[in-house]
C-alpha positions as CSV (number, residue, x, y, z in Angstrom):
1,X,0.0,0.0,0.0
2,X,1.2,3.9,0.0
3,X,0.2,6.2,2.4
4,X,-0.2,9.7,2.3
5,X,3.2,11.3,2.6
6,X,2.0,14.3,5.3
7,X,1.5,11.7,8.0
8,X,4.1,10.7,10.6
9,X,4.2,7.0,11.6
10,X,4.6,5.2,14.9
11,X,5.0,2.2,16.0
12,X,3.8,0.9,20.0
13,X,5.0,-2.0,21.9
14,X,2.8,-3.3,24.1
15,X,4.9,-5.5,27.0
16,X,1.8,-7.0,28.9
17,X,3.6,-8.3,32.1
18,X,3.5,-6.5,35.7
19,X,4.7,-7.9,38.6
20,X,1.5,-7.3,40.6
21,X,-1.9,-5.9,39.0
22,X,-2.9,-3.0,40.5
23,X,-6.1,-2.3,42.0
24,X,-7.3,0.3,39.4
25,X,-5.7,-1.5,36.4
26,X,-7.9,-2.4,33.5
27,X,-5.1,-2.4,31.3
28,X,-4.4,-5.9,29.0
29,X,-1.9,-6.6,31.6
30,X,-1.0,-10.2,33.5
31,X,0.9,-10.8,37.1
32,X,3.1,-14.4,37.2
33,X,0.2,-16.9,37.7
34,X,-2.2,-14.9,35.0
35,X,-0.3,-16.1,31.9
36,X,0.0,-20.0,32.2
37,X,1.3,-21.5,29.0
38,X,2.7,-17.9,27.6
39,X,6.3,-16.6,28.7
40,X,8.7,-13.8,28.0
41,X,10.7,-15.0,26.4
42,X,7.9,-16.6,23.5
43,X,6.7,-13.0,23.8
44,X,9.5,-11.8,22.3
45,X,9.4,-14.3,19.5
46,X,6.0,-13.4,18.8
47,X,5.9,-9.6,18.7
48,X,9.2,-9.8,16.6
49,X,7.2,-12.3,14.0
50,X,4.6,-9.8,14.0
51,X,7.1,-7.5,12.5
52,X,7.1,-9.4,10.1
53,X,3.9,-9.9,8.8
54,X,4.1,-6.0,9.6
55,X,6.4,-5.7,7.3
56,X,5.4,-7.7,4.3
57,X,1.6,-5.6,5.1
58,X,3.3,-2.4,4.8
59,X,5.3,-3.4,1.4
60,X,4.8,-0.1,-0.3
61,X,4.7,2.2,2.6
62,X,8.4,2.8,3.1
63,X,8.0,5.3,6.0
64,X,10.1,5.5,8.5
65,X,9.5,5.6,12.2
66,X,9.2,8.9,13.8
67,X,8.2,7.3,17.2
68,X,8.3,3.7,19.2
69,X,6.8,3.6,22.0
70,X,7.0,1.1,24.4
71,X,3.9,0.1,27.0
72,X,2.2,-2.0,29.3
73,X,2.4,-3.5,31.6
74,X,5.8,-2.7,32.6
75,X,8.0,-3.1,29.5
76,X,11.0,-2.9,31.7
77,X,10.0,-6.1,33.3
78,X,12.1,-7.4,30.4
79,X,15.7,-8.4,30.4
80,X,17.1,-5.1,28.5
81,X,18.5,-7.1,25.9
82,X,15.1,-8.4,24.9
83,X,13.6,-4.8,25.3
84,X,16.8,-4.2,22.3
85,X,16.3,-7.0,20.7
86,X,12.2,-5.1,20.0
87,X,13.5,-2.1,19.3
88,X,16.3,-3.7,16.5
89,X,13.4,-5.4,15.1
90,X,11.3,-2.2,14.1
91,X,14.5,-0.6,13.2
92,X,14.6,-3.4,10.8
93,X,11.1,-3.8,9.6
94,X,10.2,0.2,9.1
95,X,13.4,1.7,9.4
96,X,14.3,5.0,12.2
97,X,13.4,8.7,10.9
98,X,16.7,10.8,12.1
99,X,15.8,12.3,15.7
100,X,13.5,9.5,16.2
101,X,11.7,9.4,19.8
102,X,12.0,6.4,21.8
103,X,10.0,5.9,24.7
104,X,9.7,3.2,27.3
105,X,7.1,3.0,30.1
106,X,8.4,2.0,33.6
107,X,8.0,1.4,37.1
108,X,10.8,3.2,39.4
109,X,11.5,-0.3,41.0
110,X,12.3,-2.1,37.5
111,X,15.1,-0.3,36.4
112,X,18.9,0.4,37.8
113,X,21.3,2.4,36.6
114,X,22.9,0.0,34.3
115,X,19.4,-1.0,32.2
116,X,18.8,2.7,31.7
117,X,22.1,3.0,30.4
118,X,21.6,-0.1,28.4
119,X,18.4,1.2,27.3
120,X,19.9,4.9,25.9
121,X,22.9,3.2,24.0
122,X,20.7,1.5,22.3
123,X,18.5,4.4,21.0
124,X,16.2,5.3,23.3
125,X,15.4,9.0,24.1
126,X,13.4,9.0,26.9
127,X,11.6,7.1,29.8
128,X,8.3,7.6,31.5
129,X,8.2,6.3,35.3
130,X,4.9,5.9,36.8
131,X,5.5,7.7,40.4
132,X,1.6,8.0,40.7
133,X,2.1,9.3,44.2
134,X,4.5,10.6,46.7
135,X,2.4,9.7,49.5
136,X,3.1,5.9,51.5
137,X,-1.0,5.3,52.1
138,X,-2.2,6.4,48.7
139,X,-0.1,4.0,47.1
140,X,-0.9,1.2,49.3
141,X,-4.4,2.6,48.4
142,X,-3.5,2.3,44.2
143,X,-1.6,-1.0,45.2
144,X,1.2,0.4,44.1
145,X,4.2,-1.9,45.2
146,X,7.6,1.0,44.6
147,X,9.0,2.9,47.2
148,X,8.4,6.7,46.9
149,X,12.0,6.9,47.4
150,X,13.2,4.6,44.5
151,X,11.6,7.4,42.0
152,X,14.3,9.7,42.9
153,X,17.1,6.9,42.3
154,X,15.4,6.1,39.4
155,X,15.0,9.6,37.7
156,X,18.7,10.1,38.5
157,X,20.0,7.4,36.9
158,X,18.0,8.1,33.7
159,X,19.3,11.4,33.9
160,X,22.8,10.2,33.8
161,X,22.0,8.0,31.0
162,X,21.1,10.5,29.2
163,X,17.7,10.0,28.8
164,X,14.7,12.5,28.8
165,X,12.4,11.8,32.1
166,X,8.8,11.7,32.2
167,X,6.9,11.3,35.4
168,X,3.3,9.5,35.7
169,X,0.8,11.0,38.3
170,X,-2.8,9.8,39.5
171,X,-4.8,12.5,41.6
172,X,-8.5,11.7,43.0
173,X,-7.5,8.4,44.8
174,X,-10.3,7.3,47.3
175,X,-9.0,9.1,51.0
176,X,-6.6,11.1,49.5
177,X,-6.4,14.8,50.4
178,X,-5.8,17.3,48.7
179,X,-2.7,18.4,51.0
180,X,-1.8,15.2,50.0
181,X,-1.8,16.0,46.4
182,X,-0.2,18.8,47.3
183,X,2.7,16.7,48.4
184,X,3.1,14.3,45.4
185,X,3.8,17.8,43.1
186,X,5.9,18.9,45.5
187,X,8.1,15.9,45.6
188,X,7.6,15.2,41.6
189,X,8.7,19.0,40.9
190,X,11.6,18.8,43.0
191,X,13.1,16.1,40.9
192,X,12.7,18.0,37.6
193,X,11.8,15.8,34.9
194,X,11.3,17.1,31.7
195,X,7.9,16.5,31.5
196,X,4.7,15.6,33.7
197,X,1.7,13.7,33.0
198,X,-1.4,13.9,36.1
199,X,-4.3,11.4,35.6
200,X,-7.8,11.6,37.3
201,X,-8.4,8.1,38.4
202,X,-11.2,6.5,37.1
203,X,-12.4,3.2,39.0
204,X,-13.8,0.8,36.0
205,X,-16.3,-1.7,37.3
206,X,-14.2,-4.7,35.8
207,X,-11.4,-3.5,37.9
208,X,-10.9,-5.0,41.4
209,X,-10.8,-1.3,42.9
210,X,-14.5,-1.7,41.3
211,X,-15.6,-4.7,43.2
212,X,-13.9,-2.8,46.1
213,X,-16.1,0.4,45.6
214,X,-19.2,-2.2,45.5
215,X,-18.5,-3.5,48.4
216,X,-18.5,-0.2,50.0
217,X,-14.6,-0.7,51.2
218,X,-13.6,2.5,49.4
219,X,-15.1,5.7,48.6
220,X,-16.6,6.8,45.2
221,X,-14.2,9.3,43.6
222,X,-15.1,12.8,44.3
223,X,-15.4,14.7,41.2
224,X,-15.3,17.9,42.7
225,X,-12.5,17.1,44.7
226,X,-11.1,15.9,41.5
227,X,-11.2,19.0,39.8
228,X,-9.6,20.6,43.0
229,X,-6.3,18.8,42.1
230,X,-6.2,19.5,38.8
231,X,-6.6,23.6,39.3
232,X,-3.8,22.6,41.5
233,X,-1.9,20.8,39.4
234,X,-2.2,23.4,36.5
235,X,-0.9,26.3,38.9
236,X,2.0,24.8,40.4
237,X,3.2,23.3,37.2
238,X,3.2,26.7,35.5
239,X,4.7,28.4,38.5
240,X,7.2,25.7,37.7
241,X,7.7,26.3,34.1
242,X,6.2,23.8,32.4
243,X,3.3,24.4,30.0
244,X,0.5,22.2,30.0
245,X,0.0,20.9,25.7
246,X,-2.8,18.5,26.5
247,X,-5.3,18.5,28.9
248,X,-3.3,16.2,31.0
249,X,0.2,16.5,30.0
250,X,2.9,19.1,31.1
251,X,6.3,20.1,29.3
252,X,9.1,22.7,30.5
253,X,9.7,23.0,26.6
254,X,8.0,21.8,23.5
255,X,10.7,19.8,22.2
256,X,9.9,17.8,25.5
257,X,6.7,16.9,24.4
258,X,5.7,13.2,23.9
259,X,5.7,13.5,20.8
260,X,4.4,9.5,20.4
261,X,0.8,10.8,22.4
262,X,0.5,13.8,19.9
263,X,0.5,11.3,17.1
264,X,-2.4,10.1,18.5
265,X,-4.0,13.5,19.2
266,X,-3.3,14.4,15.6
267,X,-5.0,10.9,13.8
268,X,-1.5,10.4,12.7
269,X,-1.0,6.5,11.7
270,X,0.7,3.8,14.1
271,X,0.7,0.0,14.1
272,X,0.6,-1.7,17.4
273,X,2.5,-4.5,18.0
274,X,1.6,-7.5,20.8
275,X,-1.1,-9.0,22.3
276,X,-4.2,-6.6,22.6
277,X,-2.5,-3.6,21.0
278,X,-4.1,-1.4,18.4
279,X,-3.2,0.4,14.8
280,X,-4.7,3.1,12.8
281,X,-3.8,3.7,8.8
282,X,-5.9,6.8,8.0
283,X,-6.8,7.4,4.5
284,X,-4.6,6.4,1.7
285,X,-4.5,5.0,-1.9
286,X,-3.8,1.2,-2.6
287,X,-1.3,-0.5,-5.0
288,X,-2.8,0.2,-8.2
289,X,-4.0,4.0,-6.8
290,X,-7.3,3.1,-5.9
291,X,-8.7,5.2,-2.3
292,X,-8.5,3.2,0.9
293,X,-10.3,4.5,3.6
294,X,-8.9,4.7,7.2
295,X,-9.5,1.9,9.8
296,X,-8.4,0.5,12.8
297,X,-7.6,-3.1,14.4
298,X,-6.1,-4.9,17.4
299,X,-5.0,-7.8,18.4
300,X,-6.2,-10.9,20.7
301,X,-5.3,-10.0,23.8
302,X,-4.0,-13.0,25.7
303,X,-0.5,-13.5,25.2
304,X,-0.9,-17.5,24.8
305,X,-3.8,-16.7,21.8
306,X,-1.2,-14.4,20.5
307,X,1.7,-16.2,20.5
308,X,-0.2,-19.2,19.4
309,X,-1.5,-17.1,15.7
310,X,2.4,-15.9,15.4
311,X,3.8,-19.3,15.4
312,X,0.9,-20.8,13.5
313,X,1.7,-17.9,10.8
314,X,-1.6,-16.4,11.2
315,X,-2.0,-12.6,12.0
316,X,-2.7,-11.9,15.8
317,X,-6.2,-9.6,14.7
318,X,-8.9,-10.0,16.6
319,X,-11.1,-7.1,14.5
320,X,-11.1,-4.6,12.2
321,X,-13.0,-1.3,11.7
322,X,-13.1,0.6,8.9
323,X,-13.7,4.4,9.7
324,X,-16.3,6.8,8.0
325,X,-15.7,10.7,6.8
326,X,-18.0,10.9,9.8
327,X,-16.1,8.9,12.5
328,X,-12.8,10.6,11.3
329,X,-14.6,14.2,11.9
330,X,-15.8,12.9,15.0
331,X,-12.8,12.1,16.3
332,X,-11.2,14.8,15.7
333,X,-13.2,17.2,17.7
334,X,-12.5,14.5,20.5
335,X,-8.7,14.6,20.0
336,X,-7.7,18.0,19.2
337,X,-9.5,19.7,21.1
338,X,-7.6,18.4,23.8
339,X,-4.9,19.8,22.7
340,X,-3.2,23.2,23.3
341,X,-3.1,24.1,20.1
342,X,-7.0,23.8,19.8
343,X,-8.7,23.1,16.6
344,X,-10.0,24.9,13.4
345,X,-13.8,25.9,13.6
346,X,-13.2,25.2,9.7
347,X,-12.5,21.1,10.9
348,X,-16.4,20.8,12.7
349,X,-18.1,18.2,11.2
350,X,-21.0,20.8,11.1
351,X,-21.1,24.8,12.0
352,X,-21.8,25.3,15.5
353,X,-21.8,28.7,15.7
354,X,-24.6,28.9,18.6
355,X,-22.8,25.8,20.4
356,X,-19.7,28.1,20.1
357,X,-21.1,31.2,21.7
358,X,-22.9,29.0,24.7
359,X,-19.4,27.4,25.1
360,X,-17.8,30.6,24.9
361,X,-20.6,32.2,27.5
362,X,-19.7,30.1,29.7
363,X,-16.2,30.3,29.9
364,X,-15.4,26.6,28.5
365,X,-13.3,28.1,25.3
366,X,-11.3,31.3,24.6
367,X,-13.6,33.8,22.7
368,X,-10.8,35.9,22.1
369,X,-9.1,32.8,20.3
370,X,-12.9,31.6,18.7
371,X,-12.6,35.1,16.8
372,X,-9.5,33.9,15.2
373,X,-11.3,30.7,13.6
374,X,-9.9,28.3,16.3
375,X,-11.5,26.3,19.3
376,X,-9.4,26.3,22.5
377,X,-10.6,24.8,26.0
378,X,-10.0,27.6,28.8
379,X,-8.7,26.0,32.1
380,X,-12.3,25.7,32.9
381,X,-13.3,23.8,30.1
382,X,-10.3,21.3,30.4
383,X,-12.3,20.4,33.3
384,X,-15.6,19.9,30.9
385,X,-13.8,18.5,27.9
386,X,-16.4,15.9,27.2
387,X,-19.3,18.2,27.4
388,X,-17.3,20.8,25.0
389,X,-16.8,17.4,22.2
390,X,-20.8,16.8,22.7
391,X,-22.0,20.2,22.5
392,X,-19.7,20.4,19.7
393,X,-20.9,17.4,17.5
């Protein structure tokens, strides 16, 4: 296939192994015990077969990688040398565009300074820990199993490796205060990563912090609370220097975006590689020029079915969906508006102008920047972002 040339490409890596799942997890993810009959090690041979069938998919698209991203799970669960051994294998299959970013996902307790070196000889450019919090009870509340102090070790060694740091925040925790918040910026500021990324927590019924909730053994989230932290977040951050570029993403400087994340934001294309993972290919034409139209799949999400369609030669797809003019102008109101940036009032799927000046009325976007012919969420209206996409669609 070709693809049309004004799109960047990415590639993800999803590693599905954790060493414990945590309580709010809903994430294709599996603890020793959940993955009988799959192992790392055949996880590796798998996902690097995929590339394979990736490549001989993508025969006429000969674009290189602008990002790889690896998640989870807790991609650093793997031996570095296997985590290499992934990244050598998209090198190979779709080739690196120069100043490539390469990401990796991990937990402060999974790494030591030689891995991270290991890691940034071998290409990658930056590492996202997930602190979550700073404070001993909320963790124990998250089930999260790292010691606050490790993220400091941790950051410091990526730091010495050379690597860009991102750090991984969750505010809205059932008993957690908001001094407590309060604390967790504190401490996360102090170590001065190049970039921030604060999460409300969402308890998903499927989730065993769900079952918990129904049980009355925790408290519901409090949404009001919840948008406490954030204005919280949002000012100290800034007092910090770093600029928020998505609604819940933080950079001291652009070039310390994630620039993987804004891929997605911007209905760029990306194949996912390993069990459960998802791609997009927007539009583009086909082999003898005819229009495809965009459409997304993923993969069977246990790593035994997985590995099992690999070796067999079969592709790992569970499903595919192909994606209307309509879905694709859907979703971008959904994604870019997210964004600092904001969005072209051209790129509505309909004119809204009455939706606009409600919006506007009631301080969710900029009216001074809706005069210019762009949509952009005031800090107010990050809060209401999902009430903005309806009344805007």
């Amino acid at each position: 296939m070709s693809v049309a040339p004004t799109r960047d490409f990415g590639v993800y890596i999803h590693v599905p192994f954790c060493s414990v799942r945590c309580g709010y997890c809903d994430f294709n993810t599996y603890a020793p015990g959940e993955v009988d009959g799959a192992t790392r090690e055949g996880y590796v041979e798998a996902a690097l077969g995929e590339m394979s069938l990736a490549r001989e998919a993508m025969t006429r698209d000969h674009r290189p990688a602008s990002t790889v991203f690896f998640g989870g799970g807790t991609p650093t669960m793997l031996d570095p040398s296997a985590i290499i051994a992934l990244l050598d294998g998209a090198r190979a299959t779709w080739g690196l565009a120069p100043g490539a970013e390469i990401s990796t996902e991990a937990n402060p307790d999974s790494v030591s300074a030689d891995s991270l070196q290991a890691l940034a000889s071998a290409g990658f450019t930056r590492v996202s820990f997930g602190m979550q919090s700073a404070v001993p009870y909320v963790l124990r509340t998250l089930e999260r199993t790292h010691n606050p102090d490790n993220v400091a070790k941790a950051v410091a060694w990526a730091k010495e490796a050379g690597l860009a740091v991102s750090l991984d925040l969750i505010y809205g925790t059932p008993g957690e205060s908001l001094a407590d918040w309060h604390t967790s910026l504190e401490a996360a500021i102090a170590l001065e990563p190049d970039h921030v990324s604060a999460y409300a927590l969402v308890i998903e019924p499927a989730t065993k912090m769900g079952a918990q909730l129904r049980r009355g053994e925790i408290e519901a989230v409090d949404l009001d609370t919840q948008a406490d932290m954030y204005e919280a977040a949002e000012a100290r951050l800034a007092a910090a220097g770093y600029a928020w570029y998505e609604v819940s993403n933080w950079a001291r400087r652009p070039g310390q975006r994630c620039r993987h994340n804004l891929a997605y934001w911007r209905s760029d294309d990306w194949w996912g590689i390993g069990p459960g993972a998802h791609s997009y290919l927007g539009p583009r034409t086909g082999s003898e020029g005819e229009p495809l139209g965009a459409e997304r799949w993923w993969n069977v999400k246990h790593p035994r079915a997985y590995s099992a369609r690999i070796s067999g030669g079969d592709s790992p797809e569970q499903e595919r969906e192909p994606l209307t003019s309509a879905d694709l102008a859907l979703e971008c109101v959904m994604l870019r508006i997210r964004l600092a940036e904001g969005m072209a009032i051209a790129d509505l799927p309909q004119p809204r102008p009455d939706a606009i000046a409600a919006l506007i009325a009631d301080g969710v976007l900029d009216g001074r920047v809706a005069l210019g012919g762009r949509i952009l969420l005031t800090l107010r209206g990050r809060l209401l972002a999902d009430a903005a996409v309806r009344a805007l669609t």
